[in-house]
C-alpha positions as CSV (number, residue, x, y, z in Angstrom):
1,X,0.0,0.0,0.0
2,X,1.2,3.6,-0.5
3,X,1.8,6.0,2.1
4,X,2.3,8.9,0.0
5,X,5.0,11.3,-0.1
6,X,7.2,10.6,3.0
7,X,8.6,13.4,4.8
8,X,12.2,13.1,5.3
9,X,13.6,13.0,9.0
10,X,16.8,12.7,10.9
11,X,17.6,8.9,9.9
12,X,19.2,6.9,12.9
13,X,22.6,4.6,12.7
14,X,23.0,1.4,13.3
15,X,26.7,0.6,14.4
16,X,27.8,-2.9,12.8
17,X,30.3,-4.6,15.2
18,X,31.5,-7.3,12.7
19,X,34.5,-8.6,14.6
20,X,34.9,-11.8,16.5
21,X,37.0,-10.4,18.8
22,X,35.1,-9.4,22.2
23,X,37.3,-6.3,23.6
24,X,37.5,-4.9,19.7
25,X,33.5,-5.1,19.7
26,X,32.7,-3.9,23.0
27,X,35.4,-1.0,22.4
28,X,33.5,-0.1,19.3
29,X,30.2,-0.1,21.1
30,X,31.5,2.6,23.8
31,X,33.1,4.5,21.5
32,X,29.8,5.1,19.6
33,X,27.0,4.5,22.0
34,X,26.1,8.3,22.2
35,X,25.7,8.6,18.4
36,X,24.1,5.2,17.3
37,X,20.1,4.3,17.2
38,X,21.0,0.5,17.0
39,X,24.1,-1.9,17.8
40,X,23.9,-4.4,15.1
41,X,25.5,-7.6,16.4
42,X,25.7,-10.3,13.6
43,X,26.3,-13.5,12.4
44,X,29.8,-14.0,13.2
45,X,30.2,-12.5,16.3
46,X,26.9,-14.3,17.6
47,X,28.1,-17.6,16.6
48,X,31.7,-16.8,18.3
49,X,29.9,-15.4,21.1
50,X,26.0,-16.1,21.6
51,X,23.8,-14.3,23.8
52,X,26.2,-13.5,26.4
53,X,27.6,-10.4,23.4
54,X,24.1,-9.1,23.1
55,X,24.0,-8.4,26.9
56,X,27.5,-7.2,27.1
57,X,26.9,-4.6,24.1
58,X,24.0,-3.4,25.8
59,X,25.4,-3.0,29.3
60,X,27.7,-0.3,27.7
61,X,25.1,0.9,25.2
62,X,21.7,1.0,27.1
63,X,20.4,4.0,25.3
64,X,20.5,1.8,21.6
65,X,18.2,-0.7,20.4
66,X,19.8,-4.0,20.1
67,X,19.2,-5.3,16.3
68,X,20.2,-9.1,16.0
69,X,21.6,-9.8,12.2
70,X,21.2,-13.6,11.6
71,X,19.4,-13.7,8.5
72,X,17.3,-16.3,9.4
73,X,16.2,-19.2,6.6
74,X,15.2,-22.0,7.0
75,X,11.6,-23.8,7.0
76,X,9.1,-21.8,9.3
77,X,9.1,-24.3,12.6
78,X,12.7,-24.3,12.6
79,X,12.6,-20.4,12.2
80,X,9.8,-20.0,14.4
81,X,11.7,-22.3,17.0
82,X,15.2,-20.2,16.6
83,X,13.2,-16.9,16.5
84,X,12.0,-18.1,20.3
85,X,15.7,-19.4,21.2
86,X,15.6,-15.8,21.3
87,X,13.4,-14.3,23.2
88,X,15.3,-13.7,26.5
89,X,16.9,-11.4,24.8
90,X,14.6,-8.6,24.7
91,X,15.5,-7.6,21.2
92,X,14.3,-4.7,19.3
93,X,15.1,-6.4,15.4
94,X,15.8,-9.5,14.1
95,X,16.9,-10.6,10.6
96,X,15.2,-12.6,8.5
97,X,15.2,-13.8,5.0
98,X,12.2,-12.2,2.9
99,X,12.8,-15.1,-0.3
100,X,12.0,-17.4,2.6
101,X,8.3,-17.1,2.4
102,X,5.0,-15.3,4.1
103,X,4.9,-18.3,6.3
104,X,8.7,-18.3,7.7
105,X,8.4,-14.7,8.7
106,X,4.6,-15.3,10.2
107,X,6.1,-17.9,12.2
108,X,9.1,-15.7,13.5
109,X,7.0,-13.0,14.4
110,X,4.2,-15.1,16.0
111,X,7.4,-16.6,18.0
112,X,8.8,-13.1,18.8
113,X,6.2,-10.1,18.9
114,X,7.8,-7.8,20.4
115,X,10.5,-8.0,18.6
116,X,10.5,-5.5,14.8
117,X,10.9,-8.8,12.4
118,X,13.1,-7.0,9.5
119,X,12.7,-8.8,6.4
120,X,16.1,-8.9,4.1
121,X,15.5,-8.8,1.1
122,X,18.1,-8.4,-2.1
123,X,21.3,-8.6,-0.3
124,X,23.9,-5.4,-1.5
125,X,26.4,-7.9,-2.1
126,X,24.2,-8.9,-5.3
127,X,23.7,-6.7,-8.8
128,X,21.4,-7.6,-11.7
129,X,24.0,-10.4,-13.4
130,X,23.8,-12.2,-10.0
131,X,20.2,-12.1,-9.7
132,X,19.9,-13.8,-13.4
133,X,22.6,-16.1,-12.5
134,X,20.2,-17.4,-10.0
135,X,17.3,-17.5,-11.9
136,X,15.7,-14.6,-10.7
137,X,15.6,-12.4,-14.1
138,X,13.5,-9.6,-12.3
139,X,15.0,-6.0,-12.1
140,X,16.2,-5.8,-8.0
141,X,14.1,-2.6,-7.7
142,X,11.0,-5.3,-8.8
143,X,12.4,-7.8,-6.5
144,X,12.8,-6.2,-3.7
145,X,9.3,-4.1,-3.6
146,X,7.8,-7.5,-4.2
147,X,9.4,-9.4,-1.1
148,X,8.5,-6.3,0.2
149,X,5.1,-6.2,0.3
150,X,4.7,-10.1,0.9
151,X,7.0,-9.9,4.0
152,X,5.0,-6.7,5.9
153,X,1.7,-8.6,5.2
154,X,3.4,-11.3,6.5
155,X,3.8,-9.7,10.1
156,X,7.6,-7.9,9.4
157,X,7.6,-4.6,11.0
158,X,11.2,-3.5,9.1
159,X,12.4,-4.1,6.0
160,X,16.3,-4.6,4.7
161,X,17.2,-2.9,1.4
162,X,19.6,-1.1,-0.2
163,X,19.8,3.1,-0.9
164,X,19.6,2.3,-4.1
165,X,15.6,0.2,-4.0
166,X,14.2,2.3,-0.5
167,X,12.6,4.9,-2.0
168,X,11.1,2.3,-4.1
169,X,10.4,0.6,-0.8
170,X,8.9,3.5,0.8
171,X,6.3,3.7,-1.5
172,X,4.8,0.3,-1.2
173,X,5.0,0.3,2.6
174,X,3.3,1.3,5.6
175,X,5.0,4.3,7.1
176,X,5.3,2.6,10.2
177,X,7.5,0.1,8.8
178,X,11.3,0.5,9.5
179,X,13.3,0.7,6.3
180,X,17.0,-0.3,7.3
181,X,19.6,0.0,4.5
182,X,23.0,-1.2,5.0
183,X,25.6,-0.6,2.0
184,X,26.1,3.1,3.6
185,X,29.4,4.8,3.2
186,X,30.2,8.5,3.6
187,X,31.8,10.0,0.2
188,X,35.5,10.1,1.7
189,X,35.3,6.5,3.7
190,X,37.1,4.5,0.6
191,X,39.7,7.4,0.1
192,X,40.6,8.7,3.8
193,X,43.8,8.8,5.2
194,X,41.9,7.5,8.6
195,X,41.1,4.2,6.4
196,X,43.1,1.3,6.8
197,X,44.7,0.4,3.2
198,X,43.5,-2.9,3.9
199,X,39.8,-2.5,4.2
200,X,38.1,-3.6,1.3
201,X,34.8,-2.0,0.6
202,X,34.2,-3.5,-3.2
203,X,31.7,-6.6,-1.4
204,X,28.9,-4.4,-1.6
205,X,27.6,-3.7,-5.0
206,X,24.3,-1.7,-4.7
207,X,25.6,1.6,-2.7
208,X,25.3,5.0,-1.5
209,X,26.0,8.0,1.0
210,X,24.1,8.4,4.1
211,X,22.2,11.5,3.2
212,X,21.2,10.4,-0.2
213,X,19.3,7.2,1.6
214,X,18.5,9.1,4.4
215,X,16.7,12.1,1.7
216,X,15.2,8.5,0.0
217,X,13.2,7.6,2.8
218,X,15.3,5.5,5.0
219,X,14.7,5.3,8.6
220,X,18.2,3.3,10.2
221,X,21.3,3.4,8.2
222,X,23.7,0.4,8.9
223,X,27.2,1.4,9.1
224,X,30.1,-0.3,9.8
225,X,33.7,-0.4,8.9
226,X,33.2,3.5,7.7
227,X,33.3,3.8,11.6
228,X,35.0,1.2,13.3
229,X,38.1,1.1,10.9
230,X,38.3,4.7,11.5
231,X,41.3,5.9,13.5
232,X,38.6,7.3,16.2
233,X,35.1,5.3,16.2
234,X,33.2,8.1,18.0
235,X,34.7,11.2,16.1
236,X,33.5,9.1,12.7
237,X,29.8,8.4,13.8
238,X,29.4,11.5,15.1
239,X,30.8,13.6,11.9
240,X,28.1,11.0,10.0
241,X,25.4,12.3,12.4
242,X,26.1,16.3,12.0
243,X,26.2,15.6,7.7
244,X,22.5,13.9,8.5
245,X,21.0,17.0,10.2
């Protein structure tokens, strides 16, 4: 359904501490805890460390929601039964796998309600060749407004897409549903002298700056190594936050 013309508004960041090192993660989360909406804990340092990371990010960032990244997808009783593995946890968003079905993400909200189910749905890492190589010959922008759709009916409050499909997003969606895009970078994060020479950006494919997807309708930018390869963690967030205002 369409909501109209959305009104653009501060957008919030959500910190990605992809590390599987504990101190290095925790670190990060201080560092940026005044500046970040979200702490978004994900796959690898959840399988490294389970719950007990989730509870140690938040003891040193109370004030952000905690956003679990483990792109659940799998058939919906075992989703359903991870989603309530999880429900000591007191999260405020989970990831899920839209291309998993209306019935996966029914039975991982059912198992978590008061938990924002956000529904991934065309990874960044992927362009148009990759789709086709897959079979899926749609354009993303198609593909993603269609998972879209199916996953809010389905019960997801958020949705995971990137700059480059949210205002297509926005459109289709309830403007109560979240839009999170990761795939964020400030202009100068590739070419600053504050960047590790290193840290390889290139694995993301569908792109942009964090006003341009905030100005598209995004409501929670996911950023990561933009701000915790930089030289000073907090100094980085917070130069993101005054270029959003």
């Amino acid at each position: 359904m369409s909501v109209g013309v959305h009104l653009t508004r501060e957008a919030g960041i959500a910190v990605a501490l992809d590390s599987d090192d504990e101190l290095e993660i925790i670190d990060w989360a201080k560092a940026t805890a005044d500046d970040a909406q979200a702490m978004k804990i994900g796959l690898q340092a959840y399988l490294r460390f389970g719950h007990a990371i989730v509870e140690k990010v938040r003891a040193v960032a109370p004030k952000s929601a905690m956003f679990l990244d483990l792109k659940l997808h799998d058939i919906p009783n075992t989703v359903g039964g991870a989603a309530k593995s999880l429900q000591d946890l007191h999260l405020d968003y989970l990831t899920v796998h839209a291309s998993g079905g209306a019935k996966m993400i029914e039975a991982a909200a059912r198992a978590l309600p008061e938990t924002k189910i956000a529904a991934v749905t065309v990874l960044t890492s992927l362009d148009e060749g990759d789709l086709s190589a897959l079979g899926l010959n749609a354009h993303p922008v198609e593909l993603v407004q269609r998972w879209a759709q199916l996953a809010e009916a389905a019960g997801a409050r958020a949705i995971v897409c990137s700059p480059n499909e949210v205002a297509a997003v926005r459109a289709v969606v309830s403007g109560a549903t979240v839009l999170i895009t990761p795939g964020v970078r400030p202009v100068e994060s590739v070419t600053s002298d504050s960047t590790p020479s290193g840290t390889n950006f290139d694995d993301q494919q569908r792109t942009s700056t964090p006003r341009v997807a905030q100005d598209s309708g995004a409501d929670l930018l996911v950023i990561g190594r933009p701000i915790t390869s930089a030289s000073d963690p907090a100094a980085a967030i917070s130069k993101i936050r005054r270029s959003l205002a």
